[in-house]
N, C-alpha and C positions, 0 to 999 in steps of 0.2 A: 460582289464576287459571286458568278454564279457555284452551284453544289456539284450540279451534275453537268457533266458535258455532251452528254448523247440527247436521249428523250429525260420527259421529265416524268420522273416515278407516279404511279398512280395511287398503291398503297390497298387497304383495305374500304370494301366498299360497304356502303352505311349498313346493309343485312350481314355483312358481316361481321360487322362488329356488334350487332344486333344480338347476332346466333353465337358468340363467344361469349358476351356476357349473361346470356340467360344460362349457358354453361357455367357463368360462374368464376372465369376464366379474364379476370380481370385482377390489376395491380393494388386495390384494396387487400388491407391488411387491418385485422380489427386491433385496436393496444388491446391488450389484456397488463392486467396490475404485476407485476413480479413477485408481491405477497401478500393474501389478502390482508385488510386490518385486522377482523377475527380471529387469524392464524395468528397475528402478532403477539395478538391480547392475550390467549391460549396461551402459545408458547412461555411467556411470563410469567402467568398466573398458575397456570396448571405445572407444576412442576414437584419435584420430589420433595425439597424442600419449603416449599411452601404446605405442601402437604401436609409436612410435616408438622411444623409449627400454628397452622391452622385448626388443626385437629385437637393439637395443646390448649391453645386459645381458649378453642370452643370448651372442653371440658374443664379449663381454670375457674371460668367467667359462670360455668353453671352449678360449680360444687365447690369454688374457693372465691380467695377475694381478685378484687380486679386489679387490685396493687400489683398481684403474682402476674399479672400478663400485661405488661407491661414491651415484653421481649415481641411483642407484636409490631411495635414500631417498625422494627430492622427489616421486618418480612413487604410491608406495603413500601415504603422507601426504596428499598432493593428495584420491587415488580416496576413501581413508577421510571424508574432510573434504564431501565432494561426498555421497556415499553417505548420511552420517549425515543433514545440514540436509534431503537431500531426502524420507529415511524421516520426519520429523518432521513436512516438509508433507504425503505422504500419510496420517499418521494425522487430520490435522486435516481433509481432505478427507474420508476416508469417515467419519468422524462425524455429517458433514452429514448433519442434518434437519431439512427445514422446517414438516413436521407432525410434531407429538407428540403427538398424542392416541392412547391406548392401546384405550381403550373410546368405543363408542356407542348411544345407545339407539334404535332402530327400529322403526316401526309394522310388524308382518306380520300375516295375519291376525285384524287389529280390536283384539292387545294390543300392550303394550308389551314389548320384549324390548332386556338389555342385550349386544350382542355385540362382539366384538374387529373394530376397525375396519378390518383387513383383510378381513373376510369381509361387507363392503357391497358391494349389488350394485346393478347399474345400475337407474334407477325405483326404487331404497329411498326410503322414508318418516323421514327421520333427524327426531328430536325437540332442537329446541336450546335452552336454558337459559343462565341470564345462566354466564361463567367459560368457559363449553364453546367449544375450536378445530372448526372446523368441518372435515372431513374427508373432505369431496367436493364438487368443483362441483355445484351446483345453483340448482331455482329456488324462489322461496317461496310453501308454498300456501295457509300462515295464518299472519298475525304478530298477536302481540298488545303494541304499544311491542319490538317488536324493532329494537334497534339492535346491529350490527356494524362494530365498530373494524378500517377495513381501510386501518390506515396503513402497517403489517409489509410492503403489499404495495403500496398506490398511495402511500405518502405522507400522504395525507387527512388531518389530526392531527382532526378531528368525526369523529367516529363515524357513520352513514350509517343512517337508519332504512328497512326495509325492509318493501314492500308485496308482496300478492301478486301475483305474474310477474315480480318482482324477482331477478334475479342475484343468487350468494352463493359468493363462491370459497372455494376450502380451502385452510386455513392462517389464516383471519381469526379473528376473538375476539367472541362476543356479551359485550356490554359492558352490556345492559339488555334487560330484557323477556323472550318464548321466544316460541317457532315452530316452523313443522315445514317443510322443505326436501326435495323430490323431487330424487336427483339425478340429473344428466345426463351428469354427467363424472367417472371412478372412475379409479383405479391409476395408471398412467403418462400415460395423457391426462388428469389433472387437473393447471391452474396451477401448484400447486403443485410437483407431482413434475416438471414438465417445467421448473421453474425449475432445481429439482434436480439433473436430466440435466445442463440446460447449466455448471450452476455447479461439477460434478465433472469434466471436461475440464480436465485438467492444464495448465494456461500458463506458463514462466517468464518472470520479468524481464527483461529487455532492459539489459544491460550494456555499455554501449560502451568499457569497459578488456577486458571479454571479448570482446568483440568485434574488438576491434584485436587481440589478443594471437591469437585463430584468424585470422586474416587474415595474422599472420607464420606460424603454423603451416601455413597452408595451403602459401604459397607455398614453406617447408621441405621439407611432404611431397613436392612436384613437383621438386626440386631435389635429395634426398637420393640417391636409385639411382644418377643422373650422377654425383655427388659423392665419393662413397664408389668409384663404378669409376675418376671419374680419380686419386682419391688413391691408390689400388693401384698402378693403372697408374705414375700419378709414381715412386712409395718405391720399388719396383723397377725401373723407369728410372735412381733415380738411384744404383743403387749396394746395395741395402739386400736382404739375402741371404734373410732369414731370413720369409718370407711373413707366418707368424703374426704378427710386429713390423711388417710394412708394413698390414696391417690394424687392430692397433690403434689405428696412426696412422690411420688412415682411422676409424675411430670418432671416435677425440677431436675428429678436422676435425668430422664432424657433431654429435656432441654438442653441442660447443661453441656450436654454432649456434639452439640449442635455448633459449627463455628457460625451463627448467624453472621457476627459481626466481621466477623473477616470476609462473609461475603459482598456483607454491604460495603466495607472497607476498598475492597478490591474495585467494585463499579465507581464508585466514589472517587478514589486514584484515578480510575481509568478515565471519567468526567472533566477532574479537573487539569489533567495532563492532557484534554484534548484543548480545553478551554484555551490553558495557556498558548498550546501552539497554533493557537487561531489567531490569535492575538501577532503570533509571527509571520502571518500568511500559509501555516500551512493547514489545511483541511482534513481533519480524522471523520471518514465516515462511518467504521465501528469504532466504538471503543478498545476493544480488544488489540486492535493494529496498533497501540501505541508500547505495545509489551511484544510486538512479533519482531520487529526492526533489531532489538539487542539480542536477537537470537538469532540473526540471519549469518550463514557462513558463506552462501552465493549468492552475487550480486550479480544480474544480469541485466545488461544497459543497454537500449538502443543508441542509433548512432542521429539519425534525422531527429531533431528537436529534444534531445535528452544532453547528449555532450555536443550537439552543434545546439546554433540558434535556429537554423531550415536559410539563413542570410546567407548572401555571398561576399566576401572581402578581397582587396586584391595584396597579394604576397609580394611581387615586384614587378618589374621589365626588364627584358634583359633586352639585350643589342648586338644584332649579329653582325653588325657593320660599325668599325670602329667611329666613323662618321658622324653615328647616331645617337654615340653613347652618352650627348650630354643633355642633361633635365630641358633644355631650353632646344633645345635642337630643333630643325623641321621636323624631323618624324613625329618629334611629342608633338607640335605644333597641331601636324595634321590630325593624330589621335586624339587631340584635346576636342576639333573639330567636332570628329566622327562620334562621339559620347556624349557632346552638349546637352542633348536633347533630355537625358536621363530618363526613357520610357520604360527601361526594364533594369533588376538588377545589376545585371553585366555592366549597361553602361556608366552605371555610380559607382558600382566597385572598382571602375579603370579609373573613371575620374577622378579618383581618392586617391590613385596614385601619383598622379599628374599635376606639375608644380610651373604650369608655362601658359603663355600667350594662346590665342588663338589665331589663325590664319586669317584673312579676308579676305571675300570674294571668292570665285569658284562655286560650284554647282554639288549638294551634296548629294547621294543616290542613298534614301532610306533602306533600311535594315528589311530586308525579309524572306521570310522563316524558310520560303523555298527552296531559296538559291543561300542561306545560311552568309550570308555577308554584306554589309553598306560600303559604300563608297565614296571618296571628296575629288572633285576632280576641278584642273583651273587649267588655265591655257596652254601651261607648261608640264603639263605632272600629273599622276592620278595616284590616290592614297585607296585602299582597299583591306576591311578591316573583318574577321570573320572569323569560320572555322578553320583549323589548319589543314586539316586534311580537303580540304574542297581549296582553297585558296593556293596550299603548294601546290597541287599538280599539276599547276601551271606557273609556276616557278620554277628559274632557273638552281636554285639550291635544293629543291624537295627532299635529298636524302638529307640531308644536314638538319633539317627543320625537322621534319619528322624522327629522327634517330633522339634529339631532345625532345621534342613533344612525348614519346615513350616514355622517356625517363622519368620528366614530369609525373606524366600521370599516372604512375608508382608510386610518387609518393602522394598520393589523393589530390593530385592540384588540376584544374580545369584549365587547359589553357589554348587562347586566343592567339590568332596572330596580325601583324602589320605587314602589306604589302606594298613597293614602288615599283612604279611606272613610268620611264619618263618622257613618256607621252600623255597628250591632254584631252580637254576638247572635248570627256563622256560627255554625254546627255541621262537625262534620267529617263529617257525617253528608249533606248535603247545600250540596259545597261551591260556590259558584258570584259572579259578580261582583255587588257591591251597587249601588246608585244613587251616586250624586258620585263617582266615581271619577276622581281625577287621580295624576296621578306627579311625585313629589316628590325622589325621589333617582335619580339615576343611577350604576351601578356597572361604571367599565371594568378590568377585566380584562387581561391579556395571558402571550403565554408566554415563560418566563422565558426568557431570553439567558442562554448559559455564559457564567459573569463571565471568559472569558481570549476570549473571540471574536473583541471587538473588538480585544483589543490582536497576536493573532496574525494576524486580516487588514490589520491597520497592516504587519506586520511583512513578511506575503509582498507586498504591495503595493510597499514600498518595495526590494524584491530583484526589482520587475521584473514579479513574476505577474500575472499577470492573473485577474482570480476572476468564476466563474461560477457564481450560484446557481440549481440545479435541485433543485424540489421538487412534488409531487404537488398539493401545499396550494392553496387557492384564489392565483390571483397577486397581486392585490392587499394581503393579506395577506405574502406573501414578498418582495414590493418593502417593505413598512410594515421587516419584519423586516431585508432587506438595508441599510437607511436606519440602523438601530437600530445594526448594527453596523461600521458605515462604509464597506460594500464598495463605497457609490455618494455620490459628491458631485454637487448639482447634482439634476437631472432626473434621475429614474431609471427607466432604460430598461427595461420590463417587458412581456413577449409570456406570453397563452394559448397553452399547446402545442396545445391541440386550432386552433389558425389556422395553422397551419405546413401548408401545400401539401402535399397525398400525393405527388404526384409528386421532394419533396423528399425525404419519409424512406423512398423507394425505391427514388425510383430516379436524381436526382441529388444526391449528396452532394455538389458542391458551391455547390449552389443551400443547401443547409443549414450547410455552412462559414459561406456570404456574411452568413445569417441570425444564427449563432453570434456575430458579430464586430460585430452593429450592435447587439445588446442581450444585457443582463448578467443580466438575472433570469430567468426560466421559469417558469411555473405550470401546475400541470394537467400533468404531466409522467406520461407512462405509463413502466413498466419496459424497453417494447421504444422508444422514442422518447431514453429517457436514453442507452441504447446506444446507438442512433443517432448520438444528438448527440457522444458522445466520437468516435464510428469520425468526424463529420466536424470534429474539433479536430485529430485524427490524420492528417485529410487533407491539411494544408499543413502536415506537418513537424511540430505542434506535442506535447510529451511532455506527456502529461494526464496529474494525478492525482485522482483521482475517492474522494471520504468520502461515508460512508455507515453506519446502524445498521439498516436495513429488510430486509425481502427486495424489494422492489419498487427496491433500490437493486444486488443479487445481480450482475445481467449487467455492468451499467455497471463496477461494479468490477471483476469479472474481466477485461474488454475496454482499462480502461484501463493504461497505461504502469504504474502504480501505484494498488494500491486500499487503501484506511485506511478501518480499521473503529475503531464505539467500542465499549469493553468491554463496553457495557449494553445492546448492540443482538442483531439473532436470530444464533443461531449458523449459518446459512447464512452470515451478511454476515463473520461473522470466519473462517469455513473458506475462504472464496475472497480475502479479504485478504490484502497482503503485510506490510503491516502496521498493528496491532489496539492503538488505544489502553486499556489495557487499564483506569485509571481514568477512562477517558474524557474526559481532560482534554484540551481542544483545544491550548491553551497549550502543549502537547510537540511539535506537531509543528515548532516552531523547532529545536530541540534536534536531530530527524532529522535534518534539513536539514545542520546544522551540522556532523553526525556522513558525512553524504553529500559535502560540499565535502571533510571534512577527506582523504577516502579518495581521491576525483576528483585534488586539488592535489597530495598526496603520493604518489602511485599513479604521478602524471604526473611527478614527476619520479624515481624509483627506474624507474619505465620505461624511461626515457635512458638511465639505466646497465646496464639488462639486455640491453636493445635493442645499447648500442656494444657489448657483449660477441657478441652476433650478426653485426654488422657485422664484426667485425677476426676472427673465426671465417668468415667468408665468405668473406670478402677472403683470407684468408690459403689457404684450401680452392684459390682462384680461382687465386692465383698460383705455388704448390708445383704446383699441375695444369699450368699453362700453360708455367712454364718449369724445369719436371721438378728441382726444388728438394723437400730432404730439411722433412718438417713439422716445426716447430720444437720442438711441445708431443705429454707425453702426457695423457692424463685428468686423472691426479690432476694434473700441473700446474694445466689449466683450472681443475680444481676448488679450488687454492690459490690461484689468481686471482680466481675469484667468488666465494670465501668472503672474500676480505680485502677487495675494491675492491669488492664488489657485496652478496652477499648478507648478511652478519651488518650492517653500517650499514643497510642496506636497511629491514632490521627495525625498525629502529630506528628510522630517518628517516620510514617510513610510520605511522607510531604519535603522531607529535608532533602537538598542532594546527596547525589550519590553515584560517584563512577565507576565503578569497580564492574568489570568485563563478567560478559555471564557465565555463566558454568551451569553444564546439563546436569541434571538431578536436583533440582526442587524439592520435590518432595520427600526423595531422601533422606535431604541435608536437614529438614523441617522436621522428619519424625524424630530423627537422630537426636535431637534436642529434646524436644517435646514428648518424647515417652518417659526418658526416666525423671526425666523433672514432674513429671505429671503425674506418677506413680509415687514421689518421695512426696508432694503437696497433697496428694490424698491421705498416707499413712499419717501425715502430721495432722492432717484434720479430723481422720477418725481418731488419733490418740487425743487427740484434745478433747473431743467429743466424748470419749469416752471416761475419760476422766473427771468430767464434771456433769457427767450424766441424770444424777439425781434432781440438777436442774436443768431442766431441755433446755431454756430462754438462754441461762449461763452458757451451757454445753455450746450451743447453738453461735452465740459470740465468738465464743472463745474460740471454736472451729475457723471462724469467719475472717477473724482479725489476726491469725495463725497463717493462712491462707494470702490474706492482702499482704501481710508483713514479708511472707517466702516470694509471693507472686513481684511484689515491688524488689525484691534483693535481685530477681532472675532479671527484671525489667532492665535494671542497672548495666548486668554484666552482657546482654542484649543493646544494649546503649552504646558502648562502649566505641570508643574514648570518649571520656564523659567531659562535654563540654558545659558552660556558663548555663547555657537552654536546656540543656539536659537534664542537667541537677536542678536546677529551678521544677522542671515538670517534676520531678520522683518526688522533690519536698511540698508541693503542690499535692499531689497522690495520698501524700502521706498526710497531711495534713485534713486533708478532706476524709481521709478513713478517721482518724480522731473527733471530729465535727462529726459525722456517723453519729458518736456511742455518747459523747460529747451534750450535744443537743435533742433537748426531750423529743422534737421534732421527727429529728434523724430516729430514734430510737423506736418511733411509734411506728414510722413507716416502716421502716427494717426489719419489724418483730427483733430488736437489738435489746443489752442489758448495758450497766455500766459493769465491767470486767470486776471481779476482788483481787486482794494483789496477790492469790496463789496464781489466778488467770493472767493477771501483767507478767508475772516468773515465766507461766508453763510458755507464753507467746514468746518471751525475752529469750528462750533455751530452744524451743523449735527453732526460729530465726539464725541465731547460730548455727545450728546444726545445718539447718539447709545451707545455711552460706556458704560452710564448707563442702557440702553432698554438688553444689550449683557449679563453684568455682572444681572442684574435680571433673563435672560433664563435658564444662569446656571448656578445660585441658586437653580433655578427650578429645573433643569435634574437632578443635584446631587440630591437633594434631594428625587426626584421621583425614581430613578432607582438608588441611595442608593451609588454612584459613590465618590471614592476621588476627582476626576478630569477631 
């Protein structure tokens, strides 16, 4: 097949492309990494909290014992944990490429030359051939049935035949025919690499359990210097000789303060909730996206490879000639013919209709892309199988065929038609339309729906989302599709994105919000328009999550709250995803959801309990400062207190299911709890403390085992409904606090006494007391925030 039909192009001559590259002006493009390692490691290491606890550390280990720092642990674990997930996502970021063509062929002086497609230079004469990625913007200066599949990039799921002065960006697919493209745009300024650029810019998840847990740390950092100089000041105010020992009370006040373990807790949740859903095929590439999903109120779905498969199926035949209407008929006959071959879609999706013989004999005129139709012809009869619109207009029924082909393609179906003839005799030698020609069969088409589509936007539908289909595709066709899989009852609301006001997608977003929220389908959606539209879902509060398998889908997903890529889409779309369904089954992403509630509901309540452990560390800091009162705890005590009342149930308790729908305020609902339980477990510890003061070791117990006793009754009502596993862990809890004070062992490490029985009384009477002060809080909170439990 020859390209060009006049002369044959000459191209750039060998000084030219000489004098272009010493410019500089070639289609190399250097990777650079999307984050360095260093940066990772930093980010990590160097943080508030670690700071924090580092600098405890350091002064425990050089003026107390190393038993007291111990809380070290939580801090290297966490960094490890953080470090590893996020070296994970930058290897999947610098992988990202959205061209992979290695070679290209180039016209330069008058022949053809195959070279390495970084060394195209601007004005190259690129030769393109059906398979071949294109590998620089350009325009077209001869096509001959050139068609480019450029749905990778706009959506399009038709292929887009190109003439000459026609655009052709890089990263598309000729899909039929060849051509030859001059280009305009090489290296970093081509489509392509600039989608690139933006799509390796590092984003994390947006965490709102992280996000409350730095907002206590923040307000810690600001509070620590004061905290740590009154408690000095106090412990030698009140008596206490030995410096070194008044400052390690003054660590354990601020430690204490410190949720380490709920940070560790929270990376840990978030590990092994990614673990599990790996195991299901689905792919977390931060951590943090497995808690963004049960906060999502807008779902935004593409239509190519997200609710279709990108396959084509066939819906039926109809028959416009009662003659024809049966399965076995000659028309099927002929049709059955005309599709044998199965070289493309189309023809397996008709033959999957077709339940009949085949014809014998006769000449058949293959399919091409030109003239849009094949043909079967035999001595008596010619069969003619194509587009409609090129095949009626030379049929005697045109209006008839056409007035249903409209119809059709309303509701998203692709449709084909059958032509007779009854005359014979083509040759393939001279193929062309005979006399009598009418169309007898009609063949709609359509692309196949993931069989779990519709049952997974039943399912975010009825938790609340609200779903929004954007897709590049014609609109008409992605309302036919959004109908198909129920995302719209009734009327369905469908906008051409090329109608959307400029002054919208520039410059106010929320004339675009306004627009977002009266209609639910999109068509015609460009790559820089999808971003748009999330940044204005984003602008009235709302948590978008944005699917997609395209690169014309790349920005939207990095932009949105969360982006879900499918396994079979470009690997642009799964390097900038959070999470990548990796069989592409849509049907999973209930399953995330389920795994993001479970982490949300249980995070928020082991919150409570890390949180009172902050509180009654504060309170307690607040009140040894103010009225120069000896601190009741050292380190290791805290830490025998948060391992029994908080952190080993903790574990436990975030780990069980849990479905209960999110609700915004986290951290509200977390203080709400956690102050005044936090504040009534200090008072019982400084009374206890103060009560048996004459003996610190005593005082020091009795505070300690006051505290586990109140700490385990809240754990409880935190629990609740207390099942078989539950009550097992609290008698566990409790049991390991008694083996404490118990065993000489426990007693030595702890700085622990065995209690006298005024001390088993004053524990036996706090306990009560809190259980009543616990069970009144939450009374309170259910009833305030409207809560079963």
């Amino acid at each position: 097949m020859a390209l060009v039909e006049t002369k044959k192009p000459i191209g750039l001559t060998t000084q030219q492309v000489a004098e272009a590259q010493a410019r500089g002006e070639s289609n190399y493009v250097r990777r650079t990494s999307s984050r360095p390692l260093s940066t990772i490691i930093r980010a990590n290491i160097f943080t508030l909290f670690n700071a924090i606890l580092t600098t405890a550390i350091i002064i425990v280990i050089l003026v107390g014992s190393i038993q007291d720092s111990v809380f070290g642990i939580v801090m290297i674990s966490n960094a490890v944990i953080g470090i590893f997930s996020e070296i994970r996502a930058k290897r999947t970021l610098d992988s990202l490429a959205i061209l992979e063509t290695p070679h290209t062929t180039v016209i330069r002086d008058g022949q053809e030359h195959q070279i390495s497609s970084n060394d195209i230079v601007l004005n190259d004469l690129i030769v393109l051939k059906q398979g071949a990625q294109v590998p620089a913007d350009g325009v077209t200066v001869s096509s001959m049935a050139l068609k480019i599949d450029e749905s990778m990039l706009t959506g399009e799921s038709v292929a887009v035949r190109k003439k000459p002065e026609d655009t052709v960006l890089s990263g598309t697919v000729v899909v039929a025919g060849e051509g030859i493209i001059r280009t305009t745009a090489i290296g970093k300024d081509a489509y392509a690499q600039q989608l690139t650029e933006q799509a390796k810019k590092f984003k994390k998840a947006h965490s709102e359990i992280v996000d409350g847990i730095n907002v206590i740390l923040k307000v810690i950092s600001w509070a620590i210097v004061p905290v740590v100089a009154l408690l000095v000041w106090s412990q030698l105010n009140h008596g206490e000789q030995d410096w070194r020992h008044a400052i390690i009370l003054a660590i354990a006040g601020v430690v204490g303060m410190i949720p380490q373990g709920l940070v560790l807790l929270t990376s840990l949740n978030f590990a092994i909730a990614a673990a599990g859903l790996a195991r299901k095929q689905v792919l977390i590439q931060e951590l943090n996206a497995v808690e963004v999903l049960a906060r999502v109120d807008r779902l935004c779905v593409d239509k190519t490879g997200t609710l279709t498969s990108g396959a084509i199926t066939g819906r039926e035949i109809i028959a416009l000639n009662s003659s024809y209407s049966e399965e076995n008929s000659v028309a099927h006959q002929a049709l059955s013919v005309l599709v044998a071959d199965g070289t493309n879609e189309t023809a397996i999706a008709t033959a999957g209709l077709l339940k009949t013989t085949q014809l014998s004999g006769g000449t058949l005129v293959p399919f091409d892309s030109t003239r849009k139709w094949s043909a079967y012809s035999t001595a008596t009869e010619t069969w003619y199988f194509g587009a409609p619109e090129i095949i009626s207009a030379s049929a005697a029924n045109q209006l008839e065929v056409m007035q249903q082909v409209n119809v059709l393609a309303e509701t998203g179906a692709r449709v084909l038609c059958l032509a007779h003839s009854p005359q014979g005799k083509m040759s393939d030698d001279d193929p062309h339309f005979l006399p009598g020609l009418t169309v007898v069969l009609l063949v709609v088409l359509e692309e196949e729906v993931r069989p779990d589509a519709a049952e997974t936007m039943e399912y975010f539908q009825r938790q609340g989302v609200e779903i929004k289909v954007i897709s590049g595709d014609n609109p008409v066709t992605v309302g036919a599709i959004a109908c198909r899989v129920g995302i719209t009852s009734g009327e369905v609301k469908v906008l051409d994105a090329r109608d959307i006001p400029v002054e919208a997608l520039h410059e106010d977003i929320g004339q675009l919000a306004v627009i977002m929220s009266e209609y639910n389908v999109f068509g015609r959606v460009t790559p820089e328009v999808k971003r748009a539209m999330v940044h204005a879902l984003q602008h009235y509060d709302h948590t978008v999550a944005m699917t997609g398998d395209g690169v014309n889908d790349v920005l939207a997903l990095k932009d949105a709250d969360l982006g879900i890529a499918m396994g079979s889409g470009a690997q642009a779309t799964k390097a900038v995803a959070k999470v990548v369904l990796v069989d592409g089954r849509f049907g999973k992403l209930p399953s995330v959801v389920a795994e993001g509630r479970r982490i949300i509901a249980n995070m928020e309540r082991v919150s409570s309990l890390f949180l009172t452990k902050t509180t009654y560390s504060a309170f307690l800091a607040v009140m040894v400062s103010l009225f120069a009162l000896r601190y009741p705890f050292l380190p290791r005590h805290l830490t025998l207190i948060g391992s029994l009342t908080i952190g080993i149930p903790a574990f436990f308790l975030a780990l069980e299911p849990n479905f209960r729908r999110y609700r915004p305020g986290f951290l509200e609902r977390t203080l709400w709890l956690a102050i005044p339980s936090g504040v009534f477990l200090a008072m019982s510890a400084l009374a206890g403390y103060q009560w048996f003061a004459v003996d610190s070791k005593m005082a020091a117990t009795v505070a300690s085992l006051t505290v586990v006793a109140g700490g385990l009754y809240l754990l409880s009502v935190m629990s609740r409904p207390l099942t078989v596993v539950r009550s097992l862990l609290l008698l566990s809890m409790a049991g390991l606090g008694i083996l404490a004070v118990l065993l000489q062992l426990g007693r030595d490490f702890f700085a622990l006494t065995w209690p006298t029985s005024q001390g088993w009384v004053f524990i036996g009477l706090a306990f009560v007391c809190l259980a009543i002060i616990f069970e009144g809080v939450a009374y309170n909170y259910r009833h305030k925030f409207n809560s079963p439990s």
